[in-house]
N, C-alpha and C positions, 0 to 999 in steps of 0.2 A: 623856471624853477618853481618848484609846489611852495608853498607859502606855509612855511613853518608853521607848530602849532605850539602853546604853550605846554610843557611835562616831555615833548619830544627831546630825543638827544641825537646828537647829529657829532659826526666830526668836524670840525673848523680848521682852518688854516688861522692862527693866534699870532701871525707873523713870526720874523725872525725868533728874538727871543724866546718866545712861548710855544713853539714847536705849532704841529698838527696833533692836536687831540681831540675827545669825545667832549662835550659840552651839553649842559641843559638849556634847553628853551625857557627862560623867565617871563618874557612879554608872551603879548596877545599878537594874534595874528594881525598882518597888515590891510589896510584901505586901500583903493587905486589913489589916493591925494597924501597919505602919510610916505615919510623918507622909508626908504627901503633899509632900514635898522631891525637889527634884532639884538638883546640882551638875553646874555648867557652867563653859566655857572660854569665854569672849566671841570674837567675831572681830572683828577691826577694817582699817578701808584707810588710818588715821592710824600708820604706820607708823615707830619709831622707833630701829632695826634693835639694840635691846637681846638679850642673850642666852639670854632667856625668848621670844625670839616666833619661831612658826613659822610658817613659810608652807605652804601645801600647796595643789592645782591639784585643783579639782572644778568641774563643768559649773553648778554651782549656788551657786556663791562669787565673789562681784569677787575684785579681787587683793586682795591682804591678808594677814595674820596673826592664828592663834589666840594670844595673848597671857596664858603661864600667870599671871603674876602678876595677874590679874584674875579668879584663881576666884572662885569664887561658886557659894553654896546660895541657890535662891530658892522660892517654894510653887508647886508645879508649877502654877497657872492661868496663870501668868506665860508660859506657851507658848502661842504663835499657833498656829503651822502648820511640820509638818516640811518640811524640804526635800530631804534625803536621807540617805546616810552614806558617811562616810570610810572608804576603803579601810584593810584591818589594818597597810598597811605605814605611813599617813598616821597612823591612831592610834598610833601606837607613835608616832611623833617628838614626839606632844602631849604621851603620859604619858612620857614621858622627859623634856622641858621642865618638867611639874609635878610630878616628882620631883625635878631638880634645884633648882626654887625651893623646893620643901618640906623638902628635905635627905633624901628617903625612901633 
């Protein structure tokens, strides 16, 4: 598997519960010695216009929100297949929303 990259969105398997959806890549890519972990921003079109979700416009996204308070670290097999990435101005509004909910 290619080795994810930070601002990438990719779909995931979020288990049972959390369905298969699109996700943001929040880390850095991985080392051959680091655990094969990646941290993601889920995306969802269950929209519940709270002050942690953003919305952002890519050709490869229903409508929807990246919703920070649903980070998540999961073992990178957990990734299907990329779908593209978000522009630096689109990431910025995500890590600014999972900053605010993390208190960074």
């Amino acid at each position: 598997m290619t080795n994810p990259n930070r601002g990438d969105v990719w779909i995931a398997n979020l288990g049972f519960a959390a369905k298969v959806r699109p996700c943001l890549v929040m880390s850095i890519p991985l080392e051959p010695v680091d655990r094969v972990l990646v941290t993601l921003v889920p995306h969802t079109t269950s929209v519940q216009n709270t002050r942690f979700e953003v919305a952002v416009r890519a050709p490869f996204l229903k409508s929807g929100v990246f919703d920070a308070q649903q980070i998540l670290t999961v073992p990178q097999v957990k990734l299907i297949r990329k779908l593209g990435n978000l522009p630096a101005d689109q990431m910025l509004l995500v890590e600014t929303a999972v900053r605010f909910w993390l208190a960074l």
